[in-house]
C-alpha positions as CSV (number, residue, x, y, z in Angstrom):
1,X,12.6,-10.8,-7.0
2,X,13.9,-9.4,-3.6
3,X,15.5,-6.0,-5.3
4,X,11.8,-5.5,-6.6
5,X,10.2,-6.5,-2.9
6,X,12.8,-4.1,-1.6
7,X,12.0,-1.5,-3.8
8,X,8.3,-1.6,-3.0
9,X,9.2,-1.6,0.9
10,X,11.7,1.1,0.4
11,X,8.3,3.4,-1.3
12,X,5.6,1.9,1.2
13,X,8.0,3.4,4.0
14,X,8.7,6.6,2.4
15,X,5.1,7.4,1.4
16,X,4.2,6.2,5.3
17,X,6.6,8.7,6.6
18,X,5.8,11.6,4.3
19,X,2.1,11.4,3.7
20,X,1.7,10.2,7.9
21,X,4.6,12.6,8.9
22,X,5.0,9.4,10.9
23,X,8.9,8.4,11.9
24,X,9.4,4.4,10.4
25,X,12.4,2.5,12.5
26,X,12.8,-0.2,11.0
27,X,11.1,-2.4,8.0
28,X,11.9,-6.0,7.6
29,X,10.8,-8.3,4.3
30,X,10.1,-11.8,5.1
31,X,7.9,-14.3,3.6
32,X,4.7,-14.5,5.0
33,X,2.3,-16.5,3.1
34,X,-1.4,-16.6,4.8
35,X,-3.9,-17.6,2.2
36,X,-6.4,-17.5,4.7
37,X,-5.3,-14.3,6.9
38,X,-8.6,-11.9,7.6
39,X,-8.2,-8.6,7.5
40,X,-11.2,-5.7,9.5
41,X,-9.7,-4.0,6.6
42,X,-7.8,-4.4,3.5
43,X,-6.9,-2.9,-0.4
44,X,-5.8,-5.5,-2.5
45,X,-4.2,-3.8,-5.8
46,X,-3.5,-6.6,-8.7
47,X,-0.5,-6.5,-10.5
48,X,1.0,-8.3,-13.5
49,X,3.7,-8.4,-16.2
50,X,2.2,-10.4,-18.9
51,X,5.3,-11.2,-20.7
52,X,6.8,-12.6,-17.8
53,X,4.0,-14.4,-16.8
54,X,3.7,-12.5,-13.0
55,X,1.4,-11.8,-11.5
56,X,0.0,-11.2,-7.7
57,X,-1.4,-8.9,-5.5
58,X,-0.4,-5.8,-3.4
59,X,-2.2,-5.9,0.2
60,X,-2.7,-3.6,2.2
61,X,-4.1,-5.0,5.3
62,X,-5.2,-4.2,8.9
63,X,-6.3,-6.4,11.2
64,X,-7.7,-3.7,13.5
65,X,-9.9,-1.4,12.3
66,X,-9.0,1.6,14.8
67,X,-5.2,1.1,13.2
68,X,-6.8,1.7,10.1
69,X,-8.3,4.6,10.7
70,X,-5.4,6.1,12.4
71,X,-3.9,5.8,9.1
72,X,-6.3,7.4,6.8
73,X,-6.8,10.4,9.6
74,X,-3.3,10.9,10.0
75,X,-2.5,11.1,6.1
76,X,-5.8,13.4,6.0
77,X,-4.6,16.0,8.7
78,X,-0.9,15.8,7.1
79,X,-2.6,16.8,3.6
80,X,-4.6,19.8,5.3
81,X,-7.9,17.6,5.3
82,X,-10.4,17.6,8.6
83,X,-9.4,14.2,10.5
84,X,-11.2,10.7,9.5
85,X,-13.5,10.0,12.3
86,X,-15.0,6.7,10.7
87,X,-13.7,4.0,8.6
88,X,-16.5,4.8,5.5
89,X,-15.9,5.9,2.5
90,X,-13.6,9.1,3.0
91,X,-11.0,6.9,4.6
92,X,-11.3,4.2,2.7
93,X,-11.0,6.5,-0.9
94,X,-7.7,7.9,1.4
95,X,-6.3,4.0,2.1
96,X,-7.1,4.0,-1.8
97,X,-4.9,6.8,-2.7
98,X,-2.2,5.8,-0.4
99,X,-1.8,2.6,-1.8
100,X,-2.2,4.0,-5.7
101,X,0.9,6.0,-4.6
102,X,3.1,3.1,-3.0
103,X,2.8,1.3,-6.0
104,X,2.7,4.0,-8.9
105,X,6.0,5.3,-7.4
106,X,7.7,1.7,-7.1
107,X,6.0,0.3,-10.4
108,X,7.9,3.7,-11.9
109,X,11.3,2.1,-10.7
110,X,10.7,-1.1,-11.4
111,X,10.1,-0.3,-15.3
112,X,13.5,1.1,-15.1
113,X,15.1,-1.7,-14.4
114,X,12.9,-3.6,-16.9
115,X,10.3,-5.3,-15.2
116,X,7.3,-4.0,-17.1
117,X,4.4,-4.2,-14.0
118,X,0.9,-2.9,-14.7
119,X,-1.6,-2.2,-11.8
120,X,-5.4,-2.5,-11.5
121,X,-7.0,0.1,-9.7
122,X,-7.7,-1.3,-5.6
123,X,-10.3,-3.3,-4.3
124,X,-11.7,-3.0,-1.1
125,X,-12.3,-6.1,1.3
């Protein structure tokens, strides 16, 4: 499972940088199981290979709201948009996208190599 984890941080980083023209030092994978965690803001994408029996969830989660929006108005100016000056629905339809992209782009690897993932579109919390 970590070559698929790796995968998916390898395309969460590279989208970041491109769509954020943002610089990433450094990304680490670690287990980090908070069933509990809170997030001011979070997408929560469900995935699943049915065959396998798999299935779990793709968060994207911020625990500050401003960091958020950072986010969504940096990948909005990058694209040619005006800048996100709330956390409504433009940005969060942006975080949408963003994480649509992370995971259609790592879900396209990953079927390469045989692991036959489906996504749900994201959910807002």
């Amino acid at each position: 499972m970590t070559k698929y984890l790796s995968i998916l941080a390898d395309h969460c980083k590279n989208n970041f940088e491109e769509m954020t023209k943002t610089k990433v030092l450094k990304v680490i994978i670690k287990k980090d199981e908070r069933p509990n965690e809170i997030y001011a803001i979070a997408k929560v994408l469900p995935y699943g290979d049915m065959n396998k029996n798999i299935q779990g969830n793709f968060i994207l989660g911020f625990t500050d709201e401003h960091m958020a929006l950072l986010v969504a108005s940096s990948i909005a100016t990058t694209a040619g948009l005006p800048a996100v000056t709330e956390m409504g629905e433009v940005a969060s339809d942006i975080l949408g996208e963003f994480i649509n992209i992370i995971m259609g782009n790592a879900i396209t690897e990953w079927d390469k190599l045989g692991f036959r993932v489906r996504f749900s579109p994201p959910v807002s919390l």
